[in-house]
TORPANU-709532 format. One record per residue (C-alpha): residue number from 1; residue in three letters; y, z, x negated. Coordinates in steps of 0.02 Angstrom, whole numbers. Example, Ala and Ser with C-alpha at 12.3 -4.5 7.8 and 13.67 -1.06 7.14 Angstrom:
% residues 2
SITE_num_residuo_Y_Z_X
SITE_1_Ala_-225_390_-615 .
SITE_2_Ser_-53_357_-684 .
END
This chain:
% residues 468
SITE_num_residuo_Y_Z_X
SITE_1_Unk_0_0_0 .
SITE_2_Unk_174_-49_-77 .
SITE_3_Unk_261_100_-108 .
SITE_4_Unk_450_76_-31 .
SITE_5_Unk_604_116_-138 .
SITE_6_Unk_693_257_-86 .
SITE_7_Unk_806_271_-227 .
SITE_8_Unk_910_96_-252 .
SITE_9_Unk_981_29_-378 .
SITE_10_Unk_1147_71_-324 .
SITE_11_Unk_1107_244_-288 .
SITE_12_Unk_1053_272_-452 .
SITE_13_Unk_1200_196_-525 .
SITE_14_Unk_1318_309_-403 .
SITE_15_Unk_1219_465_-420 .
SITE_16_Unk_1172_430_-640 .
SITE_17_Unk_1226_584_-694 .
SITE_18_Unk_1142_692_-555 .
SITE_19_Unk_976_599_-570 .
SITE_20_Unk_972_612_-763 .
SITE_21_Unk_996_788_-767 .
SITE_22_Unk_866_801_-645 .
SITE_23_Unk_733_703_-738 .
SITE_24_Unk_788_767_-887 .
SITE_25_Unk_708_930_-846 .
SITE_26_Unk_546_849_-838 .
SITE_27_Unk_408_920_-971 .
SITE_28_Unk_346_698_-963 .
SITE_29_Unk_443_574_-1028 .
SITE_30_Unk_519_458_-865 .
SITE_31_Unk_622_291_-886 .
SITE_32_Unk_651_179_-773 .
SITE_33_Unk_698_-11_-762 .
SITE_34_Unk_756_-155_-618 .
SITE_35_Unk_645_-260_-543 .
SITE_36_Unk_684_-389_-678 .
SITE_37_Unk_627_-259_-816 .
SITE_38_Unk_784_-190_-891 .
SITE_39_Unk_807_-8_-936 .
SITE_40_Unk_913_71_-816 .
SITE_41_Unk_908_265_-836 .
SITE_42_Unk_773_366_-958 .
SITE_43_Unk_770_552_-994 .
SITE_44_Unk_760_647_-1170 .
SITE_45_Unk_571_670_-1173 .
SITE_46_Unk_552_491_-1151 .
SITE_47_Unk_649_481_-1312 .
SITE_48_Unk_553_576_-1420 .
SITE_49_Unk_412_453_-1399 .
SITE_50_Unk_527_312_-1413 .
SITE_51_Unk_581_361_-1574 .
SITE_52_Unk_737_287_-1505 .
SITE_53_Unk_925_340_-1456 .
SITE_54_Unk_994_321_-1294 .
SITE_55_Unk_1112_167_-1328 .
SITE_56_Unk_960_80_-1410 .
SITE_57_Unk_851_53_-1265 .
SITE_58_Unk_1006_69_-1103 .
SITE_59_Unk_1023_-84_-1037 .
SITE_60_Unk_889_-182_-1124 .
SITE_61_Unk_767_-288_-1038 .
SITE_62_Unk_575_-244_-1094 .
SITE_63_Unk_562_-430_-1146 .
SITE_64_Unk_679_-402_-1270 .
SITE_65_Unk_619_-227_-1333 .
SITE_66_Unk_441_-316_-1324 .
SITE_67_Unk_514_-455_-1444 .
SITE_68_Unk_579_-365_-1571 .
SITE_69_Unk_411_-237_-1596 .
SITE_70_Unk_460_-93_-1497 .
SITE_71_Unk_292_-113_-1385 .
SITE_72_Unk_159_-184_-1425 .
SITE_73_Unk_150_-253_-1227 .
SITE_74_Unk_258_-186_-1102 .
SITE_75_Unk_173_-86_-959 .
SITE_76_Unk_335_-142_-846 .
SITE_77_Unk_310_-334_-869 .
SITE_78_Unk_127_-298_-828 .
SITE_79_Unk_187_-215_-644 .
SITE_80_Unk_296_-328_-625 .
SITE_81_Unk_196_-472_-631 .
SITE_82_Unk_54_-387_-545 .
SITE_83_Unk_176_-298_-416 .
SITE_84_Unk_39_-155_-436 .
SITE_85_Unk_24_-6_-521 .
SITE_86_Unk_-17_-25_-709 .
SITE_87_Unk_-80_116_-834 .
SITE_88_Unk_-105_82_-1040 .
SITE_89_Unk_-106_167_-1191 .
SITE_90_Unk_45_75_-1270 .
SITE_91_Unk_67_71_-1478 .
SITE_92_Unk_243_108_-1526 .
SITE_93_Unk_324_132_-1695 .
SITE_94_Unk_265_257_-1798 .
SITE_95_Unk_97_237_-1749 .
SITE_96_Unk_142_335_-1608 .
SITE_97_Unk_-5_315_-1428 .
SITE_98_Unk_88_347_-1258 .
SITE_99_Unk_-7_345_-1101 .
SITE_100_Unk_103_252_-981 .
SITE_101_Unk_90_239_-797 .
SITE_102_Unk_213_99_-729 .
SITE_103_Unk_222_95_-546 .
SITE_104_Unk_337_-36_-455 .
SITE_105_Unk_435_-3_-286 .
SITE_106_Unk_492_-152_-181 .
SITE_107_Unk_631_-170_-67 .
SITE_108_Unk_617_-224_110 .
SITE_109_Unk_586_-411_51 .
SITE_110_Unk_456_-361_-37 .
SITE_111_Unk_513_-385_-196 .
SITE_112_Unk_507_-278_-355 .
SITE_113_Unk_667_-176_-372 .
SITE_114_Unk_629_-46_-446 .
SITE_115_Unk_483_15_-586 .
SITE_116_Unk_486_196_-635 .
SITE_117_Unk_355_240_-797 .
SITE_118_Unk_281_409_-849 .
SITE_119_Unk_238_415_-1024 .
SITE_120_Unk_142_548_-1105 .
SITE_121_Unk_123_569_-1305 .
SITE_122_Unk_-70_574_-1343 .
SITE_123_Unk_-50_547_-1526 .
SITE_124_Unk_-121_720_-1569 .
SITE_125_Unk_-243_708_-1450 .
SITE_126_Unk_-306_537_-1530 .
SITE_127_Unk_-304_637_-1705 .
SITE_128_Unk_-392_778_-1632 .
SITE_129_Unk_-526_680_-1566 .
SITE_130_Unk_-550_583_-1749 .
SITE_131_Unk_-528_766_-1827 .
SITE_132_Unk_-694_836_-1719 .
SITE_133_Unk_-803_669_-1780 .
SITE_134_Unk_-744_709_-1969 .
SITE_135_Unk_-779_917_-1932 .
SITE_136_Unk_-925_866_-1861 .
SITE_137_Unk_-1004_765_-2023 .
SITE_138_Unk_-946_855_-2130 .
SITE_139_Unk_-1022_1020_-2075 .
SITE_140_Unk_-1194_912_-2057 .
SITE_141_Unk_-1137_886_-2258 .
SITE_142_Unk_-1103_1044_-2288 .
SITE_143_Unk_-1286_1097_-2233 .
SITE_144_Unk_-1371_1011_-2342 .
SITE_145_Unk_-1244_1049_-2470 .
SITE_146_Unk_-1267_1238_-2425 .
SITE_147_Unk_-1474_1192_-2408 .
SITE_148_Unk_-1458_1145_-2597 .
SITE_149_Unk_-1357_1289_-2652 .
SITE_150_Unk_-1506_1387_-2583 .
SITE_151_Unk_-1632_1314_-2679 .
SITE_152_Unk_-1507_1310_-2848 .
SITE_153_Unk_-1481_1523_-2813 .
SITE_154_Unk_-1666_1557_-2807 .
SITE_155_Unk_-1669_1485_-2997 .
SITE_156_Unk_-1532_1593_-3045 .
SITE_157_Unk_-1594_1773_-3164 .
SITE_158_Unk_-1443_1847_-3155 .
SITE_159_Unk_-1391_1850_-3332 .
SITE_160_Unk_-1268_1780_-3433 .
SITE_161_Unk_-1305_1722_-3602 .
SITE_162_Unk_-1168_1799_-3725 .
SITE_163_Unk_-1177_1831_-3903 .
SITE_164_Unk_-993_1807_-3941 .
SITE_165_Unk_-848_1961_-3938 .
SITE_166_Unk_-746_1858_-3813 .
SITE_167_Unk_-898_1836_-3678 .
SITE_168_Unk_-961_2025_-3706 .
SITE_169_Unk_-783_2102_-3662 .
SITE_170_Unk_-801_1973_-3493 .
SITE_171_Unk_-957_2049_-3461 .
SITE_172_Unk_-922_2233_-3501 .
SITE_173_Unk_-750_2243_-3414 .
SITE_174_Unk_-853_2126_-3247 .
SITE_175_Unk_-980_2256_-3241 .
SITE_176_Unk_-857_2405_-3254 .
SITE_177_Unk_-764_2360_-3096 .
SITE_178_Unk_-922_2302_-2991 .
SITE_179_Unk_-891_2457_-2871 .
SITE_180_Unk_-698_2390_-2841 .
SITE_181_Unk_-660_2263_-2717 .
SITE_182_Unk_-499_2203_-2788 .
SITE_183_Unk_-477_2020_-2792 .
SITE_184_Unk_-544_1913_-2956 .
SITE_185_Unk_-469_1784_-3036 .
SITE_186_Unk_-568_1661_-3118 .
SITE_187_Unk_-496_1537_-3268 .
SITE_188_Unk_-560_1401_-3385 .
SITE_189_Unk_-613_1220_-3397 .
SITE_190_Unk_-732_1129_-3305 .
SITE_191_Unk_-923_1177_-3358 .
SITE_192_Unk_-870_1349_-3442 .
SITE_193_Unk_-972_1444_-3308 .
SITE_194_Unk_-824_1515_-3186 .
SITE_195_Unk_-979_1494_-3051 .
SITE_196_Unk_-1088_1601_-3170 .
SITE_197_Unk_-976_1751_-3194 .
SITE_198_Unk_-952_1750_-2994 .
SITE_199_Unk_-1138_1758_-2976 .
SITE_200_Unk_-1105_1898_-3107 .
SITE_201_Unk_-978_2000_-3031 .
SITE_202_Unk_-1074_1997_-2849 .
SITE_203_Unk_-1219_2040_-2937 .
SITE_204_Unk_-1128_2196_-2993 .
SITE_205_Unk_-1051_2246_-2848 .
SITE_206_Unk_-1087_2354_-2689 .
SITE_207_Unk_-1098_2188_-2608 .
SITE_208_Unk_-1246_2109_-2683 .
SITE_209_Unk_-1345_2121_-2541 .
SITE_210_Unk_-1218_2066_-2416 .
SITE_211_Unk_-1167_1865_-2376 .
SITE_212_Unk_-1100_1790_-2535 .
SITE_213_Unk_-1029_1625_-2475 .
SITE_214_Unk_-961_1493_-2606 .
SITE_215_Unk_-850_1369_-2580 .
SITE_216_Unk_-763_1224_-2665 .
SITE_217_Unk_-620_1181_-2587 .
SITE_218_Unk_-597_1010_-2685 .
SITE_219_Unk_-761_953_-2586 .
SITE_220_Unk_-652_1007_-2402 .
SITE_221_Unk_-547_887_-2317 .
SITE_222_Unk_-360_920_-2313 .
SITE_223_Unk_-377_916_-2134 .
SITE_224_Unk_-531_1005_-2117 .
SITE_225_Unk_-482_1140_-2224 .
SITE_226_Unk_-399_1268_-2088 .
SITE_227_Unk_-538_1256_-1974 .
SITE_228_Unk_-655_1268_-2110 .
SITE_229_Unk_-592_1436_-2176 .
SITE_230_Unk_-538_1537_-2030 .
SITE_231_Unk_-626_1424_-1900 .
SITE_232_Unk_-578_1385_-1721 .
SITE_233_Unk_-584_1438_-1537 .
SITE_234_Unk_-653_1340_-1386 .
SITE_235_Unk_-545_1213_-1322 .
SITE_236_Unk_-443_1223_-1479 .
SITE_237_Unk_-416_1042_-1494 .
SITE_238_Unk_-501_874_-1367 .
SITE_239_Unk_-686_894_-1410 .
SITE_240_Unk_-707_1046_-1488 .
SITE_241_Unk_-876_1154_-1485 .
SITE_242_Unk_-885_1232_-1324 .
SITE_243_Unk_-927_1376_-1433 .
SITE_244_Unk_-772_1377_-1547 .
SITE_245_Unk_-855_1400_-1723 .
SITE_246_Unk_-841_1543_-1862 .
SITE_247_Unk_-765_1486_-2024 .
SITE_248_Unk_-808_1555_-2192 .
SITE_249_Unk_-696_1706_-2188 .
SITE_250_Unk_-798_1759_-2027 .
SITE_251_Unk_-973_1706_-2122 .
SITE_252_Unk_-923_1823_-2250 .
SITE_253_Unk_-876_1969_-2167 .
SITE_254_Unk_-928_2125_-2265 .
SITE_255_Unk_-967_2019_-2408 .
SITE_256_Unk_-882_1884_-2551 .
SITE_257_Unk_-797_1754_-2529 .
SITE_258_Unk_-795_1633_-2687 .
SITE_259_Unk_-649_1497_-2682 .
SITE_260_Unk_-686_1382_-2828 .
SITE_261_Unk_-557_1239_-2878 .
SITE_262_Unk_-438_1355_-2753 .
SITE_263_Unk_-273_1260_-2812 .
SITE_264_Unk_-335_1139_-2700 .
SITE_265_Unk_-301_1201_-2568 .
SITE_266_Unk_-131_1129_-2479 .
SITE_267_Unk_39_1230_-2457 .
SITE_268_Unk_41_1249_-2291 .
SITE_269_Unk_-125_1349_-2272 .
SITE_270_Unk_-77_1456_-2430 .
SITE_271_Unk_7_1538_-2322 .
SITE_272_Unk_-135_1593_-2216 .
SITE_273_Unk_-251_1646_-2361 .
SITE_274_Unk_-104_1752_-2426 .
SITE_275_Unk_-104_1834_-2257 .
SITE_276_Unk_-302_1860_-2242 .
SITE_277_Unk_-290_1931_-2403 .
SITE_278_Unk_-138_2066_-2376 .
SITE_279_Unk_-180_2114_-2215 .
SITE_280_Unk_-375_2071_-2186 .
SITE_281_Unk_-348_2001_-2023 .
SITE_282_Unk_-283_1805_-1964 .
SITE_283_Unk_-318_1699_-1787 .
SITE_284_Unk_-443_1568_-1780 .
SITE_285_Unk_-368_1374_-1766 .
SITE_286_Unk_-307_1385_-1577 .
SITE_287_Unk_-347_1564_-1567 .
SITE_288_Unk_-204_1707_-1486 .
SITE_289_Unk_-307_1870_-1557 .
SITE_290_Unk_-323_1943_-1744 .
SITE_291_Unk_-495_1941_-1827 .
SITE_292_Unk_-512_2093_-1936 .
SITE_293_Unk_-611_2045_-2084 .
SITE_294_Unk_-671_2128_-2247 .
SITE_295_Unk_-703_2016_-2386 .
SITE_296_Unk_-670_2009_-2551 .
SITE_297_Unk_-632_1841_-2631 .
SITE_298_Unk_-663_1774_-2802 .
SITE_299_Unk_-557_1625_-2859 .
SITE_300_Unk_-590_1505_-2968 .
SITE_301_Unk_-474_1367_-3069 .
SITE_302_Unk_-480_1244_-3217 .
SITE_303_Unk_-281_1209_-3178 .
SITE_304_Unk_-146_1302_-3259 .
SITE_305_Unk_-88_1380_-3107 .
SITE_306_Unk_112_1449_-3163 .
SITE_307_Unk_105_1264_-3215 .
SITE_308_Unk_74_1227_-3021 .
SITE_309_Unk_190_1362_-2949 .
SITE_310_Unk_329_1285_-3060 .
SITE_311_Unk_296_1102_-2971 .
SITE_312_Unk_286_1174_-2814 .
SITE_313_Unk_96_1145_-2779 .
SITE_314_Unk_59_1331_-2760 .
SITE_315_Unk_138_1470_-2685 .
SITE_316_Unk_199_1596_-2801 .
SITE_317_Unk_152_1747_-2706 .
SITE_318_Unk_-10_1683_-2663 .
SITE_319_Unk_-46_1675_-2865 .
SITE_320_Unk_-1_1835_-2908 .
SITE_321_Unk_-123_1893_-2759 .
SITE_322_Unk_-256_1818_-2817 .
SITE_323_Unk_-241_1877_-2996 .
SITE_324_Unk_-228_2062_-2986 .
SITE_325_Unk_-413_2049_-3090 .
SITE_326_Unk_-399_1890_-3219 .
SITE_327_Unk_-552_1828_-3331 .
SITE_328_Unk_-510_1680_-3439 .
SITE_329_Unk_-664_1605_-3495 .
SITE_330_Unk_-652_1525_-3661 .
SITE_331_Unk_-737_1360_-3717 .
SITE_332_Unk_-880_1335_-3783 .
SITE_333_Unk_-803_1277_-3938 .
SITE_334_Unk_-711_1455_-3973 .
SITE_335_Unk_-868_1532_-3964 .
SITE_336_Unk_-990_1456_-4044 .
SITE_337_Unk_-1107_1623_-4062 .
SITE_338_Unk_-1167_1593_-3884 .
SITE_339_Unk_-1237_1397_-3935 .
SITE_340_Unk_-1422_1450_-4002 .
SITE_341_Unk_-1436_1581_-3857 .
SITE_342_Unk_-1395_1476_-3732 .
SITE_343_Unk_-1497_1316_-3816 .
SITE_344_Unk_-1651_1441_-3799 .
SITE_345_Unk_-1637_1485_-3615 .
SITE_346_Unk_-1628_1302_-3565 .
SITE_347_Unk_-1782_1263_-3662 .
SITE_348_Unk_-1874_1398_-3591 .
SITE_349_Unk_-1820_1364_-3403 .
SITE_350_Unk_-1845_1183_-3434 .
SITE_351_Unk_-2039_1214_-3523 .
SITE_352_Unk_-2053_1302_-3367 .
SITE_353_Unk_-2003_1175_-3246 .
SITE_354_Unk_-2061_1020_-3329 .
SITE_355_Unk_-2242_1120_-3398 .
SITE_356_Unk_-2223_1088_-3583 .
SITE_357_Unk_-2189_1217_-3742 .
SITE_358_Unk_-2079_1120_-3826 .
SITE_359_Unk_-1957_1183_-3979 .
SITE_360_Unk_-1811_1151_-4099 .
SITE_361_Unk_-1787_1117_-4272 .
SITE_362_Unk_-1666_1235_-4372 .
SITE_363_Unk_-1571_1066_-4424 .
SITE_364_Unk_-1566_1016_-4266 .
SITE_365_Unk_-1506_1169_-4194 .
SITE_366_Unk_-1356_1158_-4317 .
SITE_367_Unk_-1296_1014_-4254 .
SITE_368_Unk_-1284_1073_-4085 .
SITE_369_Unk_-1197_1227_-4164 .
SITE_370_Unk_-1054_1107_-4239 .
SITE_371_Unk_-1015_989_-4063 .
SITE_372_Unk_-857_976_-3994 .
SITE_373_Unk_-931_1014_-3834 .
SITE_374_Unk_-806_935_-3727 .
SITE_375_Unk_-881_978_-3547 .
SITE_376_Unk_-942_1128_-3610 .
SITE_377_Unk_-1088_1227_-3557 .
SITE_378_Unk_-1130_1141_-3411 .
SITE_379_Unk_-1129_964_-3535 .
SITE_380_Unk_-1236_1079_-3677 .
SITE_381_Unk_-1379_1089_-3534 .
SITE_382_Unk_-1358_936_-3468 .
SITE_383_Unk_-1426_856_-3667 .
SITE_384_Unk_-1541_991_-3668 .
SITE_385_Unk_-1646_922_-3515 .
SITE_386_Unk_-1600_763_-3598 .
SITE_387_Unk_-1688_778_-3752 .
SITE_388_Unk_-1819_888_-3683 .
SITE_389_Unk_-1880_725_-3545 .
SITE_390_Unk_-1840_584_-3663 .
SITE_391_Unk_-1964_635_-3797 .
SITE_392_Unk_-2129_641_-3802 .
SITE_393_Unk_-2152_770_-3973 .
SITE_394_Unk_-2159_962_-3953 .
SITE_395_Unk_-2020_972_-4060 .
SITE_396_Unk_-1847_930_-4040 .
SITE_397_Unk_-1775_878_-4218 .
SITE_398_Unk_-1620_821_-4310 .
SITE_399_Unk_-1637_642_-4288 .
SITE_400_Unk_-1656_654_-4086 .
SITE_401_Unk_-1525_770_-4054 .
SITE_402_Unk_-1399_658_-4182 .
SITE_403_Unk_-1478_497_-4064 .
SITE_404_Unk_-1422_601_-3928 .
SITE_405_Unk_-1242_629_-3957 .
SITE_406_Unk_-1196_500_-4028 .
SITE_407_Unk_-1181_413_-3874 .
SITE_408_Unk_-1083_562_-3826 .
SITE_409_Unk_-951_536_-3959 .
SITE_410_Unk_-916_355_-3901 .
SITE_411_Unk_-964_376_-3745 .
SITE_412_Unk_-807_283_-3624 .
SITE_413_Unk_-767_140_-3511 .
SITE_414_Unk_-822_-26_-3588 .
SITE_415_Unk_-866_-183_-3520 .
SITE_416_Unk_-928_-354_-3581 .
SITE_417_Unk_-851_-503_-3530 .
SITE_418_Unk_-948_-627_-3418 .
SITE_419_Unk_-905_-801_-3410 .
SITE_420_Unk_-1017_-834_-3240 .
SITE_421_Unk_-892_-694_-3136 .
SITE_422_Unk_-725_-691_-3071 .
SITE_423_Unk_-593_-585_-3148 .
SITE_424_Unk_-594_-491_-2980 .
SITE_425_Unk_-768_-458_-3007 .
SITE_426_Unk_-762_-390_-3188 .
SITE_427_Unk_-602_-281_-3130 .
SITE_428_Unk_-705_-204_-3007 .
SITE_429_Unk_-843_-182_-3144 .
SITE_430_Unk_-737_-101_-3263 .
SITE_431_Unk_-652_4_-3127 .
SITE_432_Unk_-813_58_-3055 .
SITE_433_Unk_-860_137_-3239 .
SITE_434_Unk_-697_204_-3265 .
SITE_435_Unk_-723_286_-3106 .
SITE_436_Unk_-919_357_-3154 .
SITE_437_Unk_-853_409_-3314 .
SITE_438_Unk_-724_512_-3238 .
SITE_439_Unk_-844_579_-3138 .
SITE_440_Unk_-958_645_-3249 .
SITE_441_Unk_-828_729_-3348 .
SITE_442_Unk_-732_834_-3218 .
SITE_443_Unk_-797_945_-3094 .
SITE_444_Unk_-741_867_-2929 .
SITE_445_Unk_-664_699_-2859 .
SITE_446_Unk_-527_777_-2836 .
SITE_447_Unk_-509_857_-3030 .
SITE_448_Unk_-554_678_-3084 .
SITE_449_Unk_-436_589_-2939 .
SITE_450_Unk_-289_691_-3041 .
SITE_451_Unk_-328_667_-3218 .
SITE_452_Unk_-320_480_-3183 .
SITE_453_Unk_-130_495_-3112 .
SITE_454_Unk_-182_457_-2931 .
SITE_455_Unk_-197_559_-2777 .
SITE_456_Unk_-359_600_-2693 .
SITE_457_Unk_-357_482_-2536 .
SITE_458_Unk_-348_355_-2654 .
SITE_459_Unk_-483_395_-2736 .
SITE_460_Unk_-568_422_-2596 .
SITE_461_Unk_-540_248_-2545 .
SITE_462_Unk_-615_178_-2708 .
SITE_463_Unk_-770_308_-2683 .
SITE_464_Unk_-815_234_-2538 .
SITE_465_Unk_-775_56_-2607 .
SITE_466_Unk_-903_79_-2743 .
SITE_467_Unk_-1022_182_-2647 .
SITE_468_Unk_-990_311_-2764 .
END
């Protein structure tokens, strides 16, 4: 049934001011436009979608605004034409998704004289929808991850190898405070064993036998990373669990909380930890109430943290938090006392796993004594396993181990060139190896995504490129 017009054109025009006030109170955005399309009155919540001021759209016909990229397609000229009510999501600038209901009213000719719209912003509610599909693979991913971590624990003795002064004052002054539940701070460079000493300090504690949750919040999408931490409530966002869901603080109630690679974690939800961790409470994503919490967190970071305060990357307040308990792991290179020790407890978990009784040569040892070590301890047992599988002897000796670093020395980005491939396809090549190389030096995409001067959705993008 066509809906009569009521309000004229010429009653708006006489009445303008009366009617836009009125409107104007509306919590929807409302414009409205002749029969031939042009704007002829809209209120300020129409605006904010527009992205537009007054004087921009008054008095401009939707073919024009439709002409010059405003809309996409104009839900008027659709009612118009149809003389019938027409409803679309309509793309505007900014990437901004309005639901628009145009509905025409005719005059006693039946003719179109009038269209009024309702618009409604559902831009959030599109990135809500996309954020539940991404919370909902990565916490299938974060299973398995967790699954794994499982499996890893159950190999763990619970000691640290340490023959060197700097590693036993760690391990006397973590030991000495295992009945405090102040927060830790946690510094070196990747493959020193910041994990390690965590295990360490729980271990120690009058937690041990309470959840011990670890998380690296390089591996956490930026806009995962609320909801992941302090979870949210049901009906939070469009699709949301039913449920709501516990985040980690929750899971770790009573126990520790261990935030490795935590200057990763973005400004704005600094804020929040720093609050969790003053006054052991915060609200869930969507939530009204205060969850009371007792955890204690351990914090982890290869980055030079005043160095990030100073840029503005992390909060200064939230630093000095977190550090009330500092441990500065040194290299492996500063304390080379630990090398034999630590070659020695690989070999024997490694006989063990792989069923052999394999040993080292004195020489051989000496060499590993004298490496640079670059990636540290977690690169010592990674040639360990090496040279322990690659073999066949019972004895590990000088020329195998110098075989085996070697490689390590040079080891870099190279490619050969290859007459039968496009450029484009031996950039890629050498891009791809750049990018593996990377990768096996740092501890995270996101460590390697800033060493190589680029930012991490970019390297996400060239991740997934290269199936990485």
């Amino acid at each position: 049934m066509k809906k009569r017009n009521l309000l004229t054109k010429e009653f708006i025009k006489d009445n303008f001011d009366i009617i836009l006030q009125f409107i104007d109170l509306m919590k929807v955005g409302i414009f409205i436009t002749d029969g031939e399309g042009t704007v002829i009155m809209l209120n300020k919540e129409s605006l904010k979608t527009s992205y537009l001021d007054f004087d921009d759209v008054i008095n401009r016909n939707m073919h024009e605004l439709e002409a010059i990229g405003y809309v996409d397609e104009s839900s008027v000229l659709k009612a118009i034409e149809l003389k019938d009510d027409f409803t679309m999501v309509q793309n505007c600038k900014d990437n901004a998704s309005i639901f628009i209901t145009a509905s025409p009213f005719f005059d006693r000719n039946g003719n179109v004289d009038l269209v009024i719209c309702t618009e409604r912003d559902i831009t959030e509610t599109i990135k809500l929808e996309q954020l539940v599909k991404e919370n909902r693979d990565f916490s299938e991913r974060l299973k398995k991850e967790l699954d794994l971590l499982k499996n890893e624990q159950s190999r763990y003795t619970g000691k640290i190898i340490s023959e060197s002064p700097q590693m036993k004052q760690i391990l006397q002054t973590a030991k000495r405070i295992g009945t405090v539940d102040t927060t830790v701070m946690i510094l070196g460079e990747s493959g020193v064993g910041k994990e390690v000493l965590a295990d360490y300090l729980v271990q120690n504690s009058t937690r041990k036998d309470r959840p011990f949750i670890k998380i690296n919040c390089a591996s956490i999408p930026e806009n995962l990373m609320e909801s992941e931490l302090f979870g949210y409530e049901p009906g939070a966002f469009t699709g949301a669990d039913a449920n709501g869901k516990k985040g980690f603080f929750e899971l770790a109630d009573r126990g520790t909380l261990f935030l490795d690679e935590v200057s990763e974690i973005p400004v704005h939800i600094q804020a929040k930890l720093l609050r969790v961790l003053q006054e052991h409470e915060f609200k869930r994503l969507g939530g009204q109430n205060d969850i009371k919490v007792d955890v204690r967190v351990i914090a982890a970071s290869n980055r030079n943290l005043l160095e990030a305060v100073a840029k503005g990357e992390f909060r200064e307040d939230l630093y000095y938090r977190l550090n009330v308990l500092p441990f500065t792991i040194p290299p492996l290179r500063e304390r080379r006392e630990d090398i034999p020790f630590l070659v020695k407890n690989f070999m024997h978990r490694f006989n063990v796993e792989h069923k052999t009784m394999k040993e080292i040569d004195e020489e051989a040892m000496a060499v590993l004594e004298r490496a640079p070590w670059p990636g540290n301890v977690r690169e010592l047992q990674n040639v360990i396993e090496r040279l322990m599988v690659s073999y066949d002897s019972m004895r590990i000796t000088l020329s195998q181990v110098e075989e085996m670093l070697e490689p390590e020395k040079s080891k870099g980005p190279g490619i050969e060139i290859d007459l039968d491939k496009s450029l484009k396809e031996q950039m890629d090549a050498f891009e791809r190896e750049v990018l593996e190389h990377y990768l096996d030096k740092y501890d995270s995409a996101a460590e390697a995504a800033r060493n190589l001067g680029i930012n991490k959705s970019t390297m996400s993008r060239k991740l997934k490129k290269y199936n990485l």
